[in-house]
C-alpha positions as CSV (number, residue, x, y, z in Angstrom):
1,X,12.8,15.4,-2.6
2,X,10.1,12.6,-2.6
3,X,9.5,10.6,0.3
4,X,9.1,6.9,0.9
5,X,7.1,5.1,3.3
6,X,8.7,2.2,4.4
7,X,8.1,-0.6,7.3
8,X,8.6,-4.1,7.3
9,X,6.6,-7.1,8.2
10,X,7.6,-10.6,9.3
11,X,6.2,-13.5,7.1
12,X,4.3,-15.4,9.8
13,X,3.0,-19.4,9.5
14,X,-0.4,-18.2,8.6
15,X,1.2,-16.4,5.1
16,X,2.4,-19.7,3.8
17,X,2.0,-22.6,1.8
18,X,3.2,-26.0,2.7
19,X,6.4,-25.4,1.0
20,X,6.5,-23.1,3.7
21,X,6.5,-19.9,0.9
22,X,4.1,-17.0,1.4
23,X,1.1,-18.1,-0.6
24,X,0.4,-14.9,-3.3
25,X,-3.6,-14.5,-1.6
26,X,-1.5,-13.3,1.7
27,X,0.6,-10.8,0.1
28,X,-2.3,-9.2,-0.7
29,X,-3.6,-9.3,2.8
30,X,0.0,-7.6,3.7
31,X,-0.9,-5.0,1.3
32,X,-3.6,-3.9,2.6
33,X,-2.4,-4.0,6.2
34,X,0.5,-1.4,4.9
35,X,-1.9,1.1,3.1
36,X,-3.7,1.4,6.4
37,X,-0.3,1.7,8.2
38,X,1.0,4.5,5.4
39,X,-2.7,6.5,6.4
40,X,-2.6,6.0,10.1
41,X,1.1,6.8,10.4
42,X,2.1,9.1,7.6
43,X,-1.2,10.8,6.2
44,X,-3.0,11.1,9.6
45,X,-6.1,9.5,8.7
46,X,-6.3,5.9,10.0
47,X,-9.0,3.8,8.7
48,X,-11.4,4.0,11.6
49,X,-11.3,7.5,11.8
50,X,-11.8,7.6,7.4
51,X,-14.7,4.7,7.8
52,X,-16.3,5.2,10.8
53,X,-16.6,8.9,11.2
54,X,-15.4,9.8,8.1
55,X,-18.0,7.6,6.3
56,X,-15.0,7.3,3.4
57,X,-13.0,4.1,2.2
58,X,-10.4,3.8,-0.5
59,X,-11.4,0.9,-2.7
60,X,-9.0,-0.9,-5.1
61,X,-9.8,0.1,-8.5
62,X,-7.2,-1.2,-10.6
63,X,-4.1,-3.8,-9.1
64,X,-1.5,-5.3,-11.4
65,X,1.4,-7.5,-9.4
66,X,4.8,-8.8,-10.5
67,X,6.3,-11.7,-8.7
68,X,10.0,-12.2,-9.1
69,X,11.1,-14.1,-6.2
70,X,9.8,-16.3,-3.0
71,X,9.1,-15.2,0.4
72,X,10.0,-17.7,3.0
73,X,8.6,-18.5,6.6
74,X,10.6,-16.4,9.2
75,X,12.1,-13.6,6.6
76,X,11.1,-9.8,7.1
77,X,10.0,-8.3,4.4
78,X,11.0,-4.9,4.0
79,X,7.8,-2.7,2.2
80,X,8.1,1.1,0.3
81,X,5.6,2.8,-1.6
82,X,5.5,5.6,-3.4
83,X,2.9,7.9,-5.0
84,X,2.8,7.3,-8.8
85,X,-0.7,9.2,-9.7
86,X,-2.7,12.2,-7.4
87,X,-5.9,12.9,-8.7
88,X,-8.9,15.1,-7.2
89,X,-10.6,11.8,-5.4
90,X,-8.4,8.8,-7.1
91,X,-4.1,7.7,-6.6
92,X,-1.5,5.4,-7.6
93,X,0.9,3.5,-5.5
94,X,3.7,1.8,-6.7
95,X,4.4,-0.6,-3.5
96,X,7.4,-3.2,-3.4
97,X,8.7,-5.9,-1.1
98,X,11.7,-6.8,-0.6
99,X,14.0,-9.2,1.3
100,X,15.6,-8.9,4.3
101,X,17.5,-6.0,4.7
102,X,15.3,-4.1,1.7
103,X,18.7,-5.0,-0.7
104,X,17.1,-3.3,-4.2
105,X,18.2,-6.1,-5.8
106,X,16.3,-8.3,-3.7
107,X,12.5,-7.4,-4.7
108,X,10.3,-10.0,-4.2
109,X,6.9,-8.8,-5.4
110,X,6.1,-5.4,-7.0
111,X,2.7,-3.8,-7.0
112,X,1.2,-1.0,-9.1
113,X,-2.6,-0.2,-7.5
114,X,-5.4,2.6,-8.0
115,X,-7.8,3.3,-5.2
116,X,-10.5,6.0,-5.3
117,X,-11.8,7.8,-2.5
118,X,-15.4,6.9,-1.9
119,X,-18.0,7.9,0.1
120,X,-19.4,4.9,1.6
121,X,-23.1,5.6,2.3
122,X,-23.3,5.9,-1.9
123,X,-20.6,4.6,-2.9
124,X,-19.4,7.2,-5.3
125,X,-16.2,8.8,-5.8
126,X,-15.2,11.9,-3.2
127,X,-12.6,14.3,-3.2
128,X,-9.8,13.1,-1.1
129,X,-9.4,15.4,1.8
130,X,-7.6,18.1,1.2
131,X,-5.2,17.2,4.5
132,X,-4.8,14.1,3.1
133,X,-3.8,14.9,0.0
134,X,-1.2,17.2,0.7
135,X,0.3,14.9,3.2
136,X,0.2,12.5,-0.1
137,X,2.2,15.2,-2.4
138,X,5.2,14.2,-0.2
139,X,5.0,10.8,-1.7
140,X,4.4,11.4,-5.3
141,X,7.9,10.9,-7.8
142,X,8.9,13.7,-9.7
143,X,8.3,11.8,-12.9
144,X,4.8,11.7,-12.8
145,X,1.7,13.6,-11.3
């Protein structure tokens, strides 16, 4: 059965607009803060152990977003990815937000992004570590690979 990493995140003052909606550049910043939450908590390789030691990153290759509703100041946003794409160094994520209470029918932005494992003294594509990527198998739908 595939997995889904899930967390949530409260949309703060400093995500909004003056109509007090999360303005679409900060969603973006909440992205990337839950990619390095899924590798620190559920792949075991959090970002200053992949950059600094690891001399690695995960770059955005490719990022297409749907917007179907507004966040507002004060919701929590409930987050889920899951694992669309697992190649030798590149993946796909398939990452939504939702409303409060994560209701399915509630999804306020939906996000389909490729990252490539780099190494960052050349900046050239790496094999993802083979830890890693099993730890990402757990994630990946049934659908696809």
């Amino acid at each position: 059965m595939t997995e889904v990493f899930r967390n949530t995140v409260r949309v703060r003052f400093k995500h909004c607009d003056a109509a007090g909606i999360v303005f679409y550049p900060r969603y973006f910043e909440m992205l990337n803060d839950f990619i390095e939450d899924w590798f620190a908590e559920a792949l075991d390789w959090p970002f200053e152990a992949m950059h600094l030691s690891g001399h690695a990153g995960i770059p955005t290759a490719a990022l297409q977003c749907r917007f179907t509703a507004p966040s507002r100041l004060g919701e929590q946003l409930t987050r889920e990815l899951r694992v669309t794409h697992l190649g030798r160094s590149s993946f796909g994520v398939t990452i939504r937000f939702m409303g409060p209470g994560g209701a399915d029918d509630d999804t306020r932005m939906t996000i389909d992004q490729r990252l490539v494992c780099v190494d960052t003294r050349t900046m050239t594509p790496q094999p993802l570590p083979e830890p890693v990527r099993t730890a990402m198998e757990r994630y990946l739908g049934t659908e696809t690979a």
